[in-house]
C-alpha positions as CSV (number, residue, x, y, z in Angstrom):
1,X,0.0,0.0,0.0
2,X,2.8,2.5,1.4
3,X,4.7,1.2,-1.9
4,X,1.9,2.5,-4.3
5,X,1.0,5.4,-2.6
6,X,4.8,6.2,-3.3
7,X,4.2,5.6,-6.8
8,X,1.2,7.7,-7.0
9,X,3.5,10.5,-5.8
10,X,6.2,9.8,-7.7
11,X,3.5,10.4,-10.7
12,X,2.2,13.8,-9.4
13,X,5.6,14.8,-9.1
14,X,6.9,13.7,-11.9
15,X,4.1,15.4,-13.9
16,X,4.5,19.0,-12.2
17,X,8.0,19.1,-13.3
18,X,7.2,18.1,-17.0
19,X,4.6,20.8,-17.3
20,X,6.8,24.0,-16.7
21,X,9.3,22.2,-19.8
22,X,12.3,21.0,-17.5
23,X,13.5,17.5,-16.8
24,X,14.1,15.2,-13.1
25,X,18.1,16.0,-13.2
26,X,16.9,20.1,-14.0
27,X,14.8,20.0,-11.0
28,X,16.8,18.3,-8.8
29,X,19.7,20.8,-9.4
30,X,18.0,24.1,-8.9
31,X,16.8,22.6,-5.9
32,X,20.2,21.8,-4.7
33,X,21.6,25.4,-5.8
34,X,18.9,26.8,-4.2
35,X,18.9,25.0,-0.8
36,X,23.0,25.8,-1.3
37,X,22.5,29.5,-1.7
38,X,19.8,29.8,1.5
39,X,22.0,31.7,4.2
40,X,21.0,31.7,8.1
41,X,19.4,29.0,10.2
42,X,15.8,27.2,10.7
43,X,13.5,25.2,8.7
44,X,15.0,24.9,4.9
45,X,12.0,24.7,3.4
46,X,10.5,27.4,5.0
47,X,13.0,29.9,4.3
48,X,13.3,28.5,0.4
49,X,9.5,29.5,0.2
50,X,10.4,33.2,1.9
51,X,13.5,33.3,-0.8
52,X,11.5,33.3,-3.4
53,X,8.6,35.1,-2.7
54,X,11.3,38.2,-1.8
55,X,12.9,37.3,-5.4
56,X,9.3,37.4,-7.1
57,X,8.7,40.4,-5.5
58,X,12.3,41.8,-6.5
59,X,11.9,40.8,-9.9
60,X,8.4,42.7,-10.1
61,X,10.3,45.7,-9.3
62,X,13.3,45.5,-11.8
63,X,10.7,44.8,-14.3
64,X,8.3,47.4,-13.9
65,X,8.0,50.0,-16.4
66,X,5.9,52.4,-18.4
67,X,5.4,53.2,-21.8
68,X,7.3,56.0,-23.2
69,X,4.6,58.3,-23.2
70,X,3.6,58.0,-19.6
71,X,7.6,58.7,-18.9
72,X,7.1,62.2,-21.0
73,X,4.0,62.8,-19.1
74,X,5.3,62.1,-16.0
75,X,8.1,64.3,-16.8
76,X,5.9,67.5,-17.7
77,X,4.5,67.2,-14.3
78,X,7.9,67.0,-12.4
79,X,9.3,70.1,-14.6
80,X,5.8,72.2,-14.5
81,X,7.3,74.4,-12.1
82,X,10.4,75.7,-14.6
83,X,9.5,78.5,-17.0
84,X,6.9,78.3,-19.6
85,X,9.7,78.4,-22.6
86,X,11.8,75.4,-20.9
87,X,8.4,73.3,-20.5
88,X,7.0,73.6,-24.1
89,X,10.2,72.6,-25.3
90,X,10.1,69.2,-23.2
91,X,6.8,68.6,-24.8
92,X,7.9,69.5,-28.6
93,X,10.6,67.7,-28.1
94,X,9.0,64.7,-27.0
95,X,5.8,64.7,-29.2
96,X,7.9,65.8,-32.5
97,X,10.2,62.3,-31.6
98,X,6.7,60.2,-31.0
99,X,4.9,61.9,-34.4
100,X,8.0,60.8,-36.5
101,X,9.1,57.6,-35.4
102,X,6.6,54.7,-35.2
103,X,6.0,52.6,-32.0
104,X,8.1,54.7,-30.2
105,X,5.2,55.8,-28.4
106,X,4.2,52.4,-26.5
107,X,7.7,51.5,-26.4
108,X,8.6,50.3,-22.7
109,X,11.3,52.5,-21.3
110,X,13.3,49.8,-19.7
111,X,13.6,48.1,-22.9
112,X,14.7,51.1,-24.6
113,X,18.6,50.7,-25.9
114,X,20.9,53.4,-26.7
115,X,21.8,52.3,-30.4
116,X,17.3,52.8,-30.7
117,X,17.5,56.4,-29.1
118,X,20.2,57.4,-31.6
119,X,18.2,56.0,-34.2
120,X,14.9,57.9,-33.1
121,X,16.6,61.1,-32.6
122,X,18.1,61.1,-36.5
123,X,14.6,60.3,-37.7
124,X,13.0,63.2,-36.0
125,X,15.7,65.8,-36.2
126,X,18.2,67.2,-39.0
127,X,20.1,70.0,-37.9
128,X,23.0,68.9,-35.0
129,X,21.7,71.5,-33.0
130,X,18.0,69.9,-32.4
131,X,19.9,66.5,-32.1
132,X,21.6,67.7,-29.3
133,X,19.0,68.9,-27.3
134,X,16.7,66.0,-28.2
135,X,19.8,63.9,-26.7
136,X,19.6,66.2,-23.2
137,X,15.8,66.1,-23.3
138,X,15.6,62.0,-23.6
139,X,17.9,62.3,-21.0
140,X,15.8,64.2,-18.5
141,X,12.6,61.9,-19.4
142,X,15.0,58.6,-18.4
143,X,16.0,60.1,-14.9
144,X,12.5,60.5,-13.7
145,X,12.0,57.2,-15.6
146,X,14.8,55.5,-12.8
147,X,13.3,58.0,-9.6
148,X,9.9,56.5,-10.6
149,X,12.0,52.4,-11.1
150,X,10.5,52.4,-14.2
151,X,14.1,51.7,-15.6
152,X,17.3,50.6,-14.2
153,X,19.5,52.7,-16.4
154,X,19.5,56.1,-18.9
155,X,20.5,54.5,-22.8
156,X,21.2,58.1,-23.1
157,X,23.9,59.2,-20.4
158,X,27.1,59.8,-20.9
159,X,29.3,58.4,-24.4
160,X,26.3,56.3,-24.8
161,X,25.0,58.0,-27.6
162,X,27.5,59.8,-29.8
163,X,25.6,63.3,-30.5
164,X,28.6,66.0,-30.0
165,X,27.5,69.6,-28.8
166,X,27.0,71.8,-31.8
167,X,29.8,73.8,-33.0
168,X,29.3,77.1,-31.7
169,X,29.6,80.4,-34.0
170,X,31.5,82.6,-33.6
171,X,29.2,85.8,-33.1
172,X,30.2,89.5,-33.6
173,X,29.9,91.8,-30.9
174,X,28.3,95.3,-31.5
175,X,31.2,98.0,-32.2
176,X,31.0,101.6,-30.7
177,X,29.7,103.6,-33.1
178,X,26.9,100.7,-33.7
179,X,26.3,100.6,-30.0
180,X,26.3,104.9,-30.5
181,X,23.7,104.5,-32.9
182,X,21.5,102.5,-30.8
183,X,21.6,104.4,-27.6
184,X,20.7,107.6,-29.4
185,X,17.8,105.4,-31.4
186,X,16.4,104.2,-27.6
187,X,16.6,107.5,-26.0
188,X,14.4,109.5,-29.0
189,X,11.9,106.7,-29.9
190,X,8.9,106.0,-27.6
191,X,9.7,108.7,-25.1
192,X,12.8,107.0,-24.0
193,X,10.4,104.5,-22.5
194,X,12.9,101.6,-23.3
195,X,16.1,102.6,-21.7
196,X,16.1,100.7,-18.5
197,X,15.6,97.7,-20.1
198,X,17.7,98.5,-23.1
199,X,20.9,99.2,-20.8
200,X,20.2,96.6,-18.4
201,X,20.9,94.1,-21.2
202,X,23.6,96.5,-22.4
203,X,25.5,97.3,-19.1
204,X,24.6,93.7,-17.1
205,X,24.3,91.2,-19.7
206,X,20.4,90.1,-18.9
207,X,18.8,87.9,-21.1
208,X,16.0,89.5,-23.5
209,X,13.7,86.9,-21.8
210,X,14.8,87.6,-18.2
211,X,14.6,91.2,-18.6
212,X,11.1,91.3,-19.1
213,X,10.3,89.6,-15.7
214,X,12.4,91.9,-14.1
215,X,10.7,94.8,-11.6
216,X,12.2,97.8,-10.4
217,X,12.1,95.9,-6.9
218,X,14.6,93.9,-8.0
219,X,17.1,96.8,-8.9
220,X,18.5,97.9,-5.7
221,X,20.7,101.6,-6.3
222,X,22.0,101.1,-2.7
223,X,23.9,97.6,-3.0
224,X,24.6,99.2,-6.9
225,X,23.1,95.1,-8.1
226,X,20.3,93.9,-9.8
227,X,19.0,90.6,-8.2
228,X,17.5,88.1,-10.6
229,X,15.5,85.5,-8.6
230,X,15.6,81.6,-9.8
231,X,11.9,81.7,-11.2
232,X,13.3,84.6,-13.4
233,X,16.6,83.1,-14.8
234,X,16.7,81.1,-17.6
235,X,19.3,78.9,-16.2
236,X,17.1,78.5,-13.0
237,X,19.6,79.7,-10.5
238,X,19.5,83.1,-9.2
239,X,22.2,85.8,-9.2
240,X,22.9,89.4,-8.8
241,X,24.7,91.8,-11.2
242,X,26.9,94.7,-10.3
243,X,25.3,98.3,-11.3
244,X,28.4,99.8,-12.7
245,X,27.9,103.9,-13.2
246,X,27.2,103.7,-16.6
247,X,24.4,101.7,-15.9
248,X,23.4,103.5,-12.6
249,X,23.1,106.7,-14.8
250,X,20.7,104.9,-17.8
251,X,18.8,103.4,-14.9
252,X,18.2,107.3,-13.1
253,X,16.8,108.1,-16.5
254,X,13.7,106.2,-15.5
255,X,12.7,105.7,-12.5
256,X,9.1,104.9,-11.6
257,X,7.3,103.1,-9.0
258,X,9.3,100.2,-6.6
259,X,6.5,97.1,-8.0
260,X,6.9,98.7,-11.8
261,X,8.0,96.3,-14.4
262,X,11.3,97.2,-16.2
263,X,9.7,97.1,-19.7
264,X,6.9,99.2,-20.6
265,X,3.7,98.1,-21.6
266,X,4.3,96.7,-25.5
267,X,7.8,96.0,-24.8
268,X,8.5,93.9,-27.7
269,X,6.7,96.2,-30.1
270,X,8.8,98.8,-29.6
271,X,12.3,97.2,-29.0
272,X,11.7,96.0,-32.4
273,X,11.0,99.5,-33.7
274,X,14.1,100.7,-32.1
275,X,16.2,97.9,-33.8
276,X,14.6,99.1,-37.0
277,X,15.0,102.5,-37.0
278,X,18.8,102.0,-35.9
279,X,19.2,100.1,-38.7
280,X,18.7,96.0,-37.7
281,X,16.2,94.1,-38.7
282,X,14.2,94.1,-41.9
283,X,16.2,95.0,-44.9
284,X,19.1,96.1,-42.3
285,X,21.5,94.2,-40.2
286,X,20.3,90.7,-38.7
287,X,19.7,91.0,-35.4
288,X,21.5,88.4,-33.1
289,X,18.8,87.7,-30.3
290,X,21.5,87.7,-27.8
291,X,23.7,90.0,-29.2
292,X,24.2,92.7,-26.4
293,X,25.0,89.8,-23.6
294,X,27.6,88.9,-26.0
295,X,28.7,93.0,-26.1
296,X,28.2,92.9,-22.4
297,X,30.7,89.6,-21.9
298,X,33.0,90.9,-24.6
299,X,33.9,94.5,-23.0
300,X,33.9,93.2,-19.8
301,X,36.7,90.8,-20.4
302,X,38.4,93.4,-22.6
303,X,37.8,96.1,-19.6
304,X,38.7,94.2,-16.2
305,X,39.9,90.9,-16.8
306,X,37.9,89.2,-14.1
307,X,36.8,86.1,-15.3
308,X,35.5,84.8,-12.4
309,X,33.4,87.6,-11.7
310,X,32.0,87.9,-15.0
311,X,31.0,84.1,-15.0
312,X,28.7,84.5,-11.8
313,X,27.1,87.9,-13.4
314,X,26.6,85.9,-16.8
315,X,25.1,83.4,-14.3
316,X,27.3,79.9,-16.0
317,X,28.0,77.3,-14.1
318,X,31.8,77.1,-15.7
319,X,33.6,79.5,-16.7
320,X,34.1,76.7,-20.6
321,X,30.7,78.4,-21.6
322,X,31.5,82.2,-21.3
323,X,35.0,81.3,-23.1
324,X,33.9,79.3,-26.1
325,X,30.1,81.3,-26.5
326,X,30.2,84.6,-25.2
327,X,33.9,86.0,-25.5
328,X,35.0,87.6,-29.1
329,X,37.4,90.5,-28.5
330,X,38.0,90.5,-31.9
331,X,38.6,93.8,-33.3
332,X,37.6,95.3,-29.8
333,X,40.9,97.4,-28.6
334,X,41.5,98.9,-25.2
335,X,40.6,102.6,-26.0
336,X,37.0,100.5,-27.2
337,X,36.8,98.8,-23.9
338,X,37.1,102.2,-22.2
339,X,34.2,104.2,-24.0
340,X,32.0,101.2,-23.4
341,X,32.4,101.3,-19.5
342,X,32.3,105.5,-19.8
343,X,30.0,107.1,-17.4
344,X,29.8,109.9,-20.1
345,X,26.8,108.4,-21.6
């Protein structure tokens, strides 16, 4: 009786190994490396149960993920608090790369290789510019990806996918009589309405985009600095820029209530109209959106020679950026460097 009931075991067993596709000998040895592996004391079987419900559970983990377009709309939600500009270029980004290339949408982001991501960016973009920051916007949607254990790894960090920086040009900094031209253009047009902002991005480098979130609460004549909160820098750090006295003196041109916003009402209107009528824009000169932060860089260096302090007013994290972007002396000489820094404005 004992010797068939054995047999009827035997059977069972036999038949619960066959059914997951492995053979007696298979069994027998994970059993053995598993019994082999168990550290700590008590009841073998007991703990080889506990071992591999904590492995299922790990393995769970490890292999949870999301498709790619929950990563990008988790992403927009993490990054809703930077400014408006640096969010809607997330999302073009990320929906330009999802319209172009097929599948990419659903795609699992744990599964998603670097060799796949190069491929995807070269369908969506053509200019090595885009490419680039299509590289360093994957790469922000695979770190929340990892926070949120959605992947174990970014296919996109580091050498893994070979998409230099673009080659930056080399861009011509305003001379003194063109920089004449254009203080005598802002002072006469629109009442002179203009020429806090105007010399603000003249005289302390401020970004056309961060000068129009600027107030005159933020310009403090005391200290001599303008402080540009984090939620007003383009870079997202705050800093403060030295009021030098050519500035001070195009900043006591206009001076209107604390709260006041540096730009008058129609701002971009008029700037535009003062670029014209100096002779940019249109059928003039191009205008280089950044051209007077370049100026503003340029005569600094020329002027004092403190790099340091120019990198924390340009507000860069190193000082690589303000070397190989901003700075072209070119054609700038001493006695240039001088007038530009004049108080006889």
């Amino acid at each position: 009786m004992r010797r068939k009931h054995t047999q009827t075991t035997e059977r069972t067993a036999l038949q619960l190994i066959r059914q997951y596709g492995i053979s007696i000998m298979e069994a027998a040895e994970l059993i053995q490396q598993m019994f082999a592996a168990l550290p700590g004391r008590g009841p073998r079987l007991a703990r080889a149960r506990k071992c591999m419900e904590l492995g299922r559970q790990e393995m769970v983990r490890r292999e949870k993920t999301v498709p790619f377009r929950e990563a990008v709309r988790e992403t927009l939600l993490a990054k809703k608090h930077r400014r408006h500009r640096t969010v809607s270029e997330i999302r073009y980004i990320c929906d330009r790369l999802m319209r172009k290339c097929p599948g990419l949408s659903g795609h699992p982001v744990r599964s998603m290789r670097p060799e796949e991501c190069r491929a995807w960016i070269h369908c969506a973009f053509s200019t090595p510019r885009q490419r680039y920051k299509a590289r360093l916007i994957l790469s922000g949607v695979f770190s929340i990806a990892r926070k949120r254990g959605w992947c174990q790894r970014n296919p996109t960090a580091g050498n893994a996918i070979d998409i230099p920086p673009p080659a930056e040009q080399t861009i011509r900094v305003l001379s003194i009589p063109e920089i004449e031209k254009l203080k005598h253009t802002v002072r006469n047009l629109h009442h002179g309405e203009c020429r806090a902002a105007f010399g603000l991005m003249l005289y302390a480098g401020i970004r056309p985009a961060e000068v129009e979130r600027l107030t005159w609460g933020m310009v403090d004549l005391e200290e001599n600095v303008v402080s540009l909160p984090a939620r007003h820098s383009k870079t997202g750090g705050g800093r403060q820029v030295s009021i030098r006295p050519v500035l001070r003196k195009w900043l006591m041109e206009a001076m209107p209530g604390k709260n006041a916003p540096i730009c008058p009402e129609n701002w971009n209107r008029k700037w535009k109209e003062i670029r014209e009528k100096a002779g940019w824009g249109r059928n003039g000169i191009p205008w280089i959106q950044d051209v007077l932060r370049h100026c503003y860089a340029s005569y600094h260096a020329k002027r004092f020679r403190n790099y340091p302090e120019l990198q924390y007013e340009m507000g860069h994290s190193c000082l690589s950026l303000l070397k190989t972007r901003y700075l072209n002396m070119e054609g700038i000489t001493s006695k240039d460097a001088a007038l530009f820094w004049s108080e006889a404005v």
